[in-house]
Each structure stands twice: as C-alpha cells, then as structure tokens.
C-alpha positions as CSV (number, residue, x, y, z in Angstrom):
1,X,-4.9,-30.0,15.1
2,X,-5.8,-27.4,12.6
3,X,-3.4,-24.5,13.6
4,X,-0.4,-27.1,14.2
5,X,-0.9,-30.5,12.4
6,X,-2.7,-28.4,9.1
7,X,-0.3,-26.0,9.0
8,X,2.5,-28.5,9.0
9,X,0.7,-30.1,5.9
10,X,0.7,-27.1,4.1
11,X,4.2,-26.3,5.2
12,X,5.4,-29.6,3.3
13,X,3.4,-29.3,0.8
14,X,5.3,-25.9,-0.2
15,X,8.8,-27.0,0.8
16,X,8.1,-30.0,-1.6
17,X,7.1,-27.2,-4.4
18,X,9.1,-24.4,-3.9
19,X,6.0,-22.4,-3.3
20,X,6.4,-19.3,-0.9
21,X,4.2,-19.6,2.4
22,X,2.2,-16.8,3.9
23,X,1.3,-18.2,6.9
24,X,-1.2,-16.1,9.0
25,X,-0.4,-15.5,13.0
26,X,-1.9,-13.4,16.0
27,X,-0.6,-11.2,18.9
28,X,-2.7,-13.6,20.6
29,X,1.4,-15.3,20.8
30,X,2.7,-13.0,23.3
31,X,1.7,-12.6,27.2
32,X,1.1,-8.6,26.9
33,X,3.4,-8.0,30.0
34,X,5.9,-6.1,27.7
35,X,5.6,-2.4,28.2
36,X,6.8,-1.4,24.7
37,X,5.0,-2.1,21.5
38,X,6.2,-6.3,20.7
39,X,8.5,-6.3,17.6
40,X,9.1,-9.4,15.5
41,X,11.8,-10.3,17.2
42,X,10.4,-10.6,20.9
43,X,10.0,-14.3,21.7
44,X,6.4,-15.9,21.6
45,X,5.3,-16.2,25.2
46,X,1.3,-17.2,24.9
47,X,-0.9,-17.6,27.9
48,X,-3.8,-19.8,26.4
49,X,-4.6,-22.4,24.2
50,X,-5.3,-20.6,21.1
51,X,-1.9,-18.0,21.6
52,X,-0.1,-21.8,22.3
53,X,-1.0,-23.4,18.9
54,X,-0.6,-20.2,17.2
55,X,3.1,-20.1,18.1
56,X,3.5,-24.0,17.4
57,X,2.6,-23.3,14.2
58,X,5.2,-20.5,13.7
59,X,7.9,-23.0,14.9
60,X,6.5,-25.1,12.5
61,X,6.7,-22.9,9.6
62,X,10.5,-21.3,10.9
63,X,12.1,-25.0,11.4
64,X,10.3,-26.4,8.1
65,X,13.7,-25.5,5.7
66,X,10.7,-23.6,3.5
67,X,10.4,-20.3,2.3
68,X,7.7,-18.3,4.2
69,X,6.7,-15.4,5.7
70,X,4.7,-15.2,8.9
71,X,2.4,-12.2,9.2
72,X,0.9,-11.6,12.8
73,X,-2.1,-9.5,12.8
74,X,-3.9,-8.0,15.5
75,X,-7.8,-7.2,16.2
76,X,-8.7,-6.8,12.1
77,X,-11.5,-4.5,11.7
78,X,-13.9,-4.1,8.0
79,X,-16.1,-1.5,7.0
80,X,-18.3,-4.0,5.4
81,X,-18.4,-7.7,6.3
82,X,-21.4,-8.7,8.3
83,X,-20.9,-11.9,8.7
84,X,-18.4,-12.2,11.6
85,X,-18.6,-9.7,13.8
86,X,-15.4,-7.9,14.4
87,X,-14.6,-5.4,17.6
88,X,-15.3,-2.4,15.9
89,X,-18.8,-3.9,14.7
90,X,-19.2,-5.4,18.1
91,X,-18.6,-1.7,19.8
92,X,-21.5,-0.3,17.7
93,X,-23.5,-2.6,17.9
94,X,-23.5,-2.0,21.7
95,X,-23.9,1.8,21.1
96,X,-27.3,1.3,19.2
97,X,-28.4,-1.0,21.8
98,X,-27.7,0.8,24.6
99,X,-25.9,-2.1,25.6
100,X,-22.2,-1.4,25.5
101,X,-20.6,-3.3,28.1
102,X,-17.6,-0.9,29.9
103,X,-14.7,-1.3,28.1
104,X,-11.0,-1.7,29.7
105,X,-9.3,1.6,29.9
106,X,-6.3,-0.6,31.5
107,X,-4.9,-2.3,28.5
108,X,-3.9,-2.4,25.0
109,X,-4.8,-4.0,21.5
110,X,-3.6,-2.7,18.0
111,X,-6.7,-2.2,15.7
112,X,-6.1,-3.0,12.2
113,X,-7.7,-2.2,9.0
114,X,-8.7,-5.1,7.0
115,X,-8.0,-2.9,3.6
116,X,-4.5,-2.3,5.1
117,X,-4.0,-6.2,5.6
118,X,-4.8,-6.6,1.9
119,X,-2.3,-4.0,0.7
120,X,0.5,-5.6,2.8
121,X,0.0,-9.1,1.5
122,X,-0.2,-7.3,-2.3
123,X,3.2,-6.6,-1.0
124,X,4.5,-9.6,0.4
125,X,3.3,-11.8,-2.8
126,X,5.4,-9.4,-4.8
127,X,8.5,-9.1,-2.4
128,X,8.6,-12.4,-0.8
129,X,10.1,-11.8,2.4
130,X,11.3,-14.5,4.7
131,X,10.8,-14.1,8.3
132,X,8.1,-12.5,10.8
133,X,6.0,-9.2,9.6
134,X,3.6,-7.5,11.9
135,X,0.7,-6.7,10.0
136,X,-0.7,-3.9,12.3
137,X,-2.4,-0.7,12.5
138,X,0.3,2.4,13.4
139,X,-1.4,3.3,16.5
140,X,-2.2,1.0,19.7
141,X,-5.3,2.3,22.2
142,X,-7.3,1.0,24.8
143,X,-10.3,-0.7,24.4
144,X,-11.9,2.4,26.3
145,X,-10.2,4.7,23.9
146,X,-10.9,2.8,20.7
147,X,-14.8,2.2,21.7
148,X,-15.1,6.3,22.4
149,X,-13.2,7.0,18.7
150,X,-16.0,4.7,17.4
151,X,-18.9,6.4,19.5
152,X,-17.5,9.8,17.4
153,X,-17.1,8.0,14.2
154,X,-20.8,6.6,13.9
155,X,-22.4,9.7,15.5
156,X,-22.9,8.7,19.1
157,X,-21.9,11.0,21.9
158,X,-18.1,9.4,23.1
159,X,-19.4,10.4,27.0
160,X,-22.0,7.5,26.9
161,X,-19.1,4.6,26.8
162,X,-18.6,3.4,30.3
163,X,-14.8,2.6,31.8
164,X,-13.9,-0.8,32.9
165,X,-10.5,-2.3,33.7
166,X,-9.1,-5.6,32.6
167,X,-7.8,-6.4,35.7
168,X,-11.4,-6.2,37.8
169,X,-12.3,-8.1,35.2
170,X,-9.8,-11.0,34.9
171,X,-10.5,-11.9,38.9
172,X,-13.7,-13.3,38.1
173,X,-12.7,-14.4,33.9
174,X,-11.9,-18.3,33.7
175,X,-9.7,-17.4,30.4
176,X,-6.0,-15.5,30.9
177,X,-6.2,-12.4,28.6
178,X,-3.0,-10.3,27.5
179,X,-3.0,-7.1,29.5
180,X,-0.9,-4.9,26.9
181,X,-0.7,-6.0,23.3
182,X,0.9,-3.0,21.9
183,X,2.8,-4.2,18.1
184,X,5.3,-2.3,16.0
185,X,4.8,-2.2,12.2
186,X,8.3,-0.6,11.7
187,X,9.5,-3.4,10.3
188,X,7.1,-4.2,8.1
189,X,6.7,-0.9,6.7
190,X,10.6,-0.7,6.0
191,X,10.5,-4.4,4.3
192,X,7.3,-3.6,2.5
193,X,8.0,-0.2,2.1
C-alpha cells in the first residue's frame, strides 16, 4: 500500500501541480539473471514482493501523464549514519566481532555512496530529467569482494573473510534473491553529466 497506493497519491498530487517527481526505486526490480550490468532500459522483472511493488510503483509514476524522474539505487552505503545499518556497516561490524558470516563470492550487487546519491539528485533538481536514472556506484563486486575491500579499508586483515556462494545458500533460503545485480550509470552520468 505504501510503495504502490502512496506513491500514486503523490503522483497526483504533482500532476495536479505541475511539480516535478523524484521518485525513488531499487535494483531490487530486476531478477539478476542478466549477465551484463542492467541499464534503464531493461524491463522490470522482480522475483519478490518488495522488487514487485517497487516496479508497480514505476508503472505508476511512467503511466501518470506527470513529469518525473525515477532514480533506482542499489545497496547505498554512509560513512556516518548509525542508525540503520547499511552493508558496509553490517560487514564491519562482523569483522570486530569475529562474526562475519561468509559472504557470496557467486554474485553481484552495485555499492553506492550515499554522498554520490546526494550529488546526483543536486543534479536532477536542477536538470529535471524525465525518465529512469540509475543512481549507482561505477564499479559492481561480489559480496566476497566488497567485504575483503572493507576488511583493508578499516584495518583488518582481507584473509579472515570467509567465501560463501549464493546459490548453497538459496537451497535452504525461503526468500528468492537476485543472483547478479550488476547496474550501469552510463546513462546517468551522460544526462547528469
């Protein structure tokens, strides 16, 4: 109801003022059996509830006749923000415990700076583009990959974090996860600049 029915309030209410939209998506929309990085112009193919209402609401927003843009972000990350934990904060936390579980070696998520977000939408306010940006970092990792650049960043030797693989995993998980989630911010940088 919130990601579908309040975004189609909002929706009207900016239609009926000529306000520009930012509405705010995921990669959580597509399956992550592309092999390529997913541009904005790949069709929304979600595999669980959340992905599901998170690409209703995009055809909300596309067949509203307003002016928006829909940004899709894609594991945001913060230097300083405690109270949410985000992947990267969830990652050392694990390395100071000791208790890092293994992470999957076997597919791929798009890490993206918080700051960066903030810079694109300084952007997008100005600019106003209509369609779909992908608000992403320029470099998509594994899990594995990303948890052993962390290990380095915050002093921790990379050797300790342990390899698992998403698809061991996903025989015993109840919830469908995307296997590669690679995005492209070509786009994006070209339209924001």
């Amino acid at each position: 109801k919130v990601n579908v029915d309040g975004t189609k309030n909002v929706v009207d209410v900016c239609k009926e003022h000529g306000i520009h939209l930012i509405h705010v998506s995921t990669d959580f929309v597509f399956d992550g059996k592309k092999e390529t990085p997913y541009t904005e112009d790949d069709p929304a193919s979600p595999i669980e509830w959340y992905g599901e209402t998170k690409a209703m609401a995009e055809e909300v927003v596309q067949n509203s006749g307003a002016s928006y843009t829909i940004i899709r972000l894609s594991y945001p990350y913060r230097a300083t923000y405690d109270l949410k934990p985000d992947l990267v904060k969830k990652i050392r936390a694990g390395l100071e415990s000791g208790k890092l579980y293994p992470q999957f070696s076997d597919s791929l998520v798009t890490p993206t700076f918080i700051d960066d977000i903030a810079t694109a939408l300084d952007k997008i306010i100005e600019k106003k583009p209509q369609g779909i940006l992908h608000i992403v970092g320029s470099d998509s990792m594994s899990p594995y990959i990303l948890a052993q650049k962390v290990a380095t960043a915050y002093g921790f030797d990379p050797s300790i974090v342990k390899q698992g693989s998403l698809e061991e995993y996903l025989k015993t998980a109840a919830r469908p996860f995307a296997k590669t989630v690679a995005m492209s911010n070509q786009k994006a940088s070209q339209v924001l600049g």
